[in-house]
C-alpha positions as CSV (number, residue, x, y, z in Angstrom):
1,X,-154.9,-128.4,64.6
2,X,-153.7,-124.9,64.8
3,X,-156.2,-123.6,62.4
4,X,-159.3,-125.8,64.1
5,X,-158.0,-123.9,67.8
6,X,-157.9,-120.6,66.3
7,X,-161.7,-120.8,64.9
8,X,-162.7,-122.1,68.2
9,X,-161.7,-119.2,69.7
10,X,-163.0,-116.8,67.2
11,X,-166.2,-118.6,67.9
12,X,-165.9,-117.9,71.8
13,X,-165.2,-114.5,71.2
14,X,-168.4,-114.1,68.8
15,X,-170.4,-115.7,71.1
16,X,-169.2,-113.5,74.5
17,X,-169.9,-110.3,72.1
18,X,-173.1,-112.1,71.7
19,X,-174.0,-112.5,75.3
20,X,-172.3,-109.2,76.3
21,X,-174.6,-107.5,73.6
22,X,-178.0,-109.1,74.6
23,X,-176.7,-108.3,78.2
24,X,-176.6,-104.8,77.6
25,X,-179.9,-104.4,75.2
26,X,-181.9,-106.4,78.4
27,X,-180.3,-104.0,81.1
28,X,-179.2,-101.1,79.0
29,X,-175.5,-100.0,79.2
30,X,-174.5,-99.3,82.6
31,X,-171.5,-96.9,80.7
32,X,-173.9,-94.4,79.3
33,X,-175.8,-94.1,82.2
34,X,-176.1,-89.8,83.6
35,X,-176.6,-91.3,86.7
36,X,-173.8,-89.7,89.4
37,X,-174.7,-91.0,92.9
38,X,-174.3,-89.0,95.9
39,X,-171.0,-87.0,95.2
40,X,-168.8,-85.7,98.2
41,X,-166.1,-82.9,97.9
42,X,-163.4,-82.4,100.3
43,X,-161.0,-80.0,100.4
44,X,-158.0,-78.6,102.2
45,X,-156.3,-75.0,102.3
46,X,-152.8,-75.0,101.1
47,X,-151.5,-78.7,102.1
48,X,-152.4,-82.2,100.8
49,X,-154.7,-84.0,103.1
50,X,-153.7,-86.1,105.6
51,X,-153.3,-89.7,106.5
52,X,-156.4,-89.4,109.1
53,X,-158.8,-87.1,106.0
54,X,-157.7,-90.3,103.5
55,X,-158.6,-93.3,105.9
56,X,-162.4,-91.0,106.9
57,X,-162.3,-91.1,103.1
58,X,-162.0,-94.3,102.2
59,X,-164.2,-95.2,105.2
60,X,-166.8,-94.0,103.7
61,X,-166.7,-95.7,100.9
62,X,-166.1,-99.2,102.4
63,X,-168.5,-99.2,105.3
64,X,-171.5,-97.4,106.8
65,X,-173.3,-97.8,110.1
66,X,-176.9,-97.5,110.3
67,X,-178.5,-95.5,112.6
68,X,-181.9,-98.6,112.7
69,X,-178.8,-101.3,113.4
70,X,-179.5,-102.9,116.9
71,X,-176.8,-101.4,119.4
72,X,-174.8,-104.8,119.3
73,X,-174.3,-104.7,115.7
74,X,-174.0,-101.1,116.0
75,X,-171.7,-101.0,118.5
76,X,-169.9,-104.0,116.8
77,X,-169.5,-102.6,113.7
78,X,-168.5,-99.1,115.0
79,X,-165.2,-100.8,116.7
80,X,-164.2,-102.3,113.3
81,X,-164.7,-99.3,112.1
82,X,-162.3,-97.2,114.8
83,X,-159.8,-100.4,114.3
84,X,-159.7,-100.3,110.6
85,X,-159.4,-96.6,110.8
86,X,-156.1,-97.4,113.0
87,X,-155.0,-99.9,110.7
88,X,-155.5,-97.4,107.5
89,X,-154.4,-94.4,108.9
90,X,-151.2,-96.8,109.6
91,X,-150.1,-98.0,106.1
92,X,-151.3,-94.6,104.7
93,X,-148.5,-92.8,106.5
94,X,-146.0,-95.7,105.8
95,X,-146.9,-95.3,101.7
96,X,-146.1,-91.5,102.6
97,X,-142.5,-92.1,104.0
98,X,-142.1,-95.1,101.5
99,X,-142.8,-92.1,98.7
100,X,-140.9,-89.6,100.6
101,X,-137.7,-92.2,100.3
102,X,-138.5,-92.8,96.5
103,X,-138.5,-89.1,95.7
104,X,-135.2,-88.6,98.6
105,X,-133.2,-91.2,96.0
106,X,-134.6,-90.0,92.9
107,X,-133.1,-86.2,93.4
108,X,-130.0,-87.5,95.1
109,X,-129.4,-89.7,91.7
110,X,-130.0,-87.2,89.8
111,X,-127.6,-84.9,91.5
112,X,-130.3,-82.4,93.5
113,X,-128.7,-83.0,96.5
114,X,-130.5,-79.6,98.5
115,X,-133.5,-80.9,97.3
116,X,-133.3,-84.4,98.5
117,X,-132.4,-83.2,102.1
118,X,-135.4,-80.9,101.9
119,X,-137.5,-84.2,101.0
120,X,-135.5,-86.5,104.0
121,X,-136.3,-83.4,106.5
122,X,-140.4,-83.9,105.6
C-alpha cells in the first residue's frame, strides 16, 4: 500500500513538472525575463530612514490614486490612503522600539552593559 502511495505521488509530481513546463514554453519563463519595471531609489544622508520615508514607501507600492478617478473615488481613496499611512507609520515605529528592546537585552546578556544603555537612551 505504501509502495502503490509513493508511485502515486511520483506520478503527481511528473505530471505538475509536466504542466509547469508546458506553462512556461506557452508564456515563456517569467524568471529570465530582463524586464525591470519602473525602479525608484531613495536615499538618506547619514541616518536610516524613518518610520514616515518607510510607510510613503510601502505606499507606493500598495496603492496609487489616479489623477482620471472621479473626485469621490479620488477623494475616497486618498483618506485610506492618509489613514493607512497613520496606521503604518504606527507599527513601523513600534517594530523599531520592539528591535531597540531586542538589541537593549542582547548586549546586556552578553555583558555590554554601556552599550545597552546607549541602545535604551535611542
Amino acid at each position: 500500500m505504501v509502495k502503490e502511495f509513493r508511485e502515486k505521488v511520483r506520478t503527481l509530481e511528473m505530471l505538475t513538472d509536466t504542466i509547469i513546463l508546458e506553462e512556461i514554453l506557452r508564456n515563456g519563463s517569467k524568471q529570465s525575463s530582463s524586464e525591470l519595471g519602473p525602479v525608484n531609489v531613495v536615499t538618506t544622508s547619514n541616518r536610516g530612514h524613518s518610520a514616515e520615508e518607510m510607510a510613503d514607501m510601502a505606499l507606493n507600492k500598495i496603492m496609487m490614486v489616479s489623477d482620471n478617478a472621479p473626485p469621490v473615488i479620488r477623494d475616497q481613496a486618498i483618506a485610506f490612503r492618509k489613514k493607512l499611512k497613520e496606521i503604518l507609520i504606527f507599527y513601523m515605529n513600534r517594530m523599531a522600539q520592539s528591535e531597540r528592546t531586542t538589541i537593549w537585552a542582547l548586549m546586556k546578556k552578553q555583558g555590554h552593559e554601556d552599550v545597552a544603555e546607549i541602545i535604551r537612551r535611542l
